[in-house]
N, C-alpha and C positions, 0 to 999 in steps of 0.2 A: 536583723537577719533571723533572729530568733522568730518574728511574725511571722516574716516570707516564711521559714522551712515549715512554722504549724500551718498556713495556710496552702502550702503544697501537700503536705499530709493529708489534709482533709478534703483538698480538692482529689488526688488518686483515692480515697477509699469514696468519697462521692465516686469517681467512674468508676470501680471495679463492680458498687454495689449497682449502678447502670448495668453494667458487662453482664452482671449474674444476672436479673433482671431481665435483660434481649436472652438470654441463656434458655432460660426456663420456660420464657414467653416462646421461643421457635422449640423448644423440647416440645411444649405442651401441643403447637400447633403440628408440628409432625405424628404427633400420639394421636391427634383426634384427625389428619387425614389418611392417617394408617389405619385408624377403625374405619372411617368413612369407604375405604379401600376394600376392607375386608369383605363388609355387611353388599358391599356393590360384585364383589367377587359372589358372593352368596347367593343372590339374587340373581344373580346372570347366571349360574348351575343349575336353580331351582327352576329360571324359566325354562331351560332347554332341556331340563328333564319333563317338565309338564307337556311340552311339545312331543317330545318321546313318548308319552304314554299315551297321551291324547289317538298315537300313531301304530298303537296297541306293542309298541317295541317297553315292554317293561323292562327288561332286564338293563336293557342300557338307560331308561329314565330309573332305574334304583340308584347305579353308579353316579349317576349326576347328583341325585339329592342325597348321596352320602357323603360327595365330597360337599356339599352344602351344609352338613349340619356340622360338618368338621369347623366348619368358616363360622357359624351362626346358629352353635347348640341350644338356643330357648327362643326359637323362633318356631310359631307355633303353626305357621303354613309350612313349613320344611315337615317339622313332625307331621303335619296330617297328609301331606304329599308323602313320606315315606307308606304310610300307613297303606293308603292307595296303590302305591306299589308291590307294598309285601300283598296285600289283597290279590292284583293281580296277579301274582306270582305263584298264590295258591298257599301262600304261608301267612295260616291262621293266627297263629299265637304272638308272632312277630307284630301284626299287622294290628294287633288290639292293644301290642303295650306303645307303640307310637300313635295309635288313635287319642287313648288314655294320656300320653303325652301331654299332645297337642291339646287336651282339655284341659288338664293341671294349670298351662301355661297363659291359656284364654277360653275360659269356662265358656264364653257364649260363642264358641265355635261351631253354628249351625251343621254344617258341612260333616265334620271330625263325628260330630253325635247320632248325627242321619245316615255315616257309613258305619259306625260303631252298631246301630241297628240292625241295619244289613247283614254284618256280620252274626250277631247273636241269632237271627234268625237263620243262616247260613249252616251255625252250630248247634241247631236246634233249642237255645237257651230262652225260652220265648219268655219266660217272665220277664229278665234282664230286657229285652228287647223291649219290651210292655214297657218296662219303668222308666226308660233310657226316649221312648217316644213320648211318654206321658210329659215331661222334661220340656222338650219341644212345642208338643203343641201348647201347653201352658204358658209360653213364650209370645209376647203378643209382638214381637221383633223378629220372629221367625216367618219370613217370608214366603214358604212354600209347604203351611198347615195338611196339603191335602198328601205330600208325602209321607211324613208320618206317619196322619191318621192310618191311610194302605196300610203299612208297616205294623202300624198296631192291630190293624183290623187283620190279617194274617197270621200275626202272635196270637191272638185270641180266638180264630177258626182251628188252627193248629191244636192248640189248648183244648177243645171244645165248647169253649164260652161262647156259644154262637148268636145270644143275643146279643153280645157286647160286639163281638164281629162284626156283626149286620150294620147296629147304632154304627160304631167307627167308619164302616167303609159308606152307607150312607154318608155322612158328615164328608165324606173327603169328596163323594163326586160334588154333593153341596159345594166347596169349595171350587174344584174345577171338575166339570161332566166328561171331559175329555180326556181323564187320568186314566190311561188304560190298565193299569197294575191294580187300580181300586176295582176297575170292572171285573177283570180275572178273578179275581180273587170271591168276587159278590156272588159268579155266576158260576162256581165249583162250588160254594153255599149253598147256593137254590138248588142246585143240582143234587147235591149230596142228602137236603131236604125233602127232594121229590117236586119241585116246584120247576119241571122241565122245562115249561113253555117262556117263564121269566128266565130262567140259563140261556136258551136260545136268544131272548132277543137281547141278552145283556151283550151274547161273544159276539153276534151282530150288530151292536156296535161299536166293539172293538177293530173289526174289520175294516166299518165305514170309517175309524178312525184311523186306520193304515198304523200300523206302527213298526213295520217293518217284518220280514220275510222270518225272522223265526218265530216271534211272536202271534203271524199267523198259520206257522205251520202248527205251532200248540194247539191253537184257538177250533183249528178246521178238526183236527183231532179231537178235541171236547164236544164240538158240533158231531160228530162221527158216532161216539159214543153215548150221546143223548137220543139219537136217529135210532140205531140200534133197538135201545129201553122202548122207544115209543116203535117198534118194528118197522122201521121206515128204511129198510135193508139198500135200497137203493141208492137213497139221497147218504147215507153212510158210507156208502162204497165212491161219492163224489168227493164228498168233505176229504178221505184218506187219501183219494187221487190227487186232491187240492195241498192235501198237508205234504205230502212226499215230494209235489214239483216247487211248492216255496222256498222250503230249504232243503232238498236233499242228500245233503250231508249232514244234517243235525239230527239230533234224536229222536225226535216226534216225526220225522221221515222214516226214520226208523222202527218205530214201533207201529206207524202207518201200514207199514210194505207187513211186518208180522200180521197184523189186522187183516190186512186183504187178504193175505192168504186162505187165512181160516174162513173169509165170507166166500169167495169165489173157487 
């Protein structure tokens, strides 16, 4: 009897330690589809916020990616998608400590570093902006060098370092000739320079490049103002007419419609 009751003892603490065992093993399994749950909750707020902003409604993509970071605080597309929010939203300072986030979290976050520029440029901080692009382009896995470089070539027109300017925005159309932000930027240089005739043909081919209706209402406006210098009072009073019907509700319609006035 004495055997049978040791071998009934040891066969219930054999199952219990089974019991504990299935215990722990479905604890654990609940624990890791409850993160799996979370991070999927995450992800589905962060999409529909980027379709929000995509849809220029920020206010309501902020609210998505905030109940996103609630779900998935070191995820570092949540952070840079906030950032782009507070951006559009027009809040600076919010918008560079979730930038700054999102880089702590994943240093080679192209995207995070190239709106982090934008911004310092935004805030006139152009050395930050210079050191924060120099970063990038030295990145041989940054896939879109010729943004940047603009970025930089802009910080350093700004600055007055206009040789370094030049070099950078060079170098980017190098990279793609079709980057109209590097063109702009080349051809208020030569212009600012005295070298009219290359401003002219630089914003004409910002034109051929179409880049859309405010970008050409600026552009007819620079053309305008170069017309003007070289007394070409006519073809200036077309460019103005040009800039005020592309966008006229933007500001270089506006500053168009004061121009005319004083020509006409």
């Amino acid at each position: 009897m004495r055997f049978r009751r040791g071998v009934r003892y040891a066969t219930a603490a054999v199952c219990l330690g089974i019991a504990a065992l299935f215990i722990t093993g479905c604890a654990t399994a609940q624990k890791q589809a409850d993160e799996r749950n979370r991070l999927r909750k995450a992800n589905s707020h962060l999409d529909i916020g980027i379709g929000y902003l995509e849809s220029d409604r920020s206010a309501l993509a902020l609210r998505e990616f905030l109940i996103a970071e609630k779900l998935d605080p070191r995820n570092a597309r949540i952070q840079y998608a906030l950032g782009e929010a507070y951006f559009a939203r027009g809040k600076s300072e919010e918008s560079e400590l979730h930038l700054k986030r999102a880089l702590e979290l994943y240093p080679d976050h192209h995207d995070a570093r190239l709106s982090l520029t934008a911004l310092y440029l935004l805030q006139e901080r152009y050395a930050e902006a210079v050191e924060q692009c120099d970063v990038l382009v030295d990145d041989p896995t940054f896939p879109a060098p010729h943004r940047a470089l603009a970025n930089r070539g802009l910080a350093q027109f700004s600055m007055g370092r206009i040789a370094e300017a030049r070099q950078s925005l060079e170098l980017a159309r190098d990279y793609n000739a079709q980057y109209w932000p590097a063109l702009l930027t080349l051809a208020n240089l030569e212009a600012q320079e005295g070298h009219r005739l290359e401003a002219i043909g630089l914003l004409q081919e910002i034109l051929q490049i179409g880049p859309g209706p405010r970008v050409e209402s600026e552009v007819n406006y620079r053309l305008a103002e170069i017309y003007i210098a070289l007394g070409k009072r006519q073809r200036a009073i077309g460019h103005l007419s040009t800039s005020v019907a592309r966008a006229p509700e933007g500001p270089w319609a506006a500053k168009s419609q004061e121009y005319l006035k004083l020509l006409r």
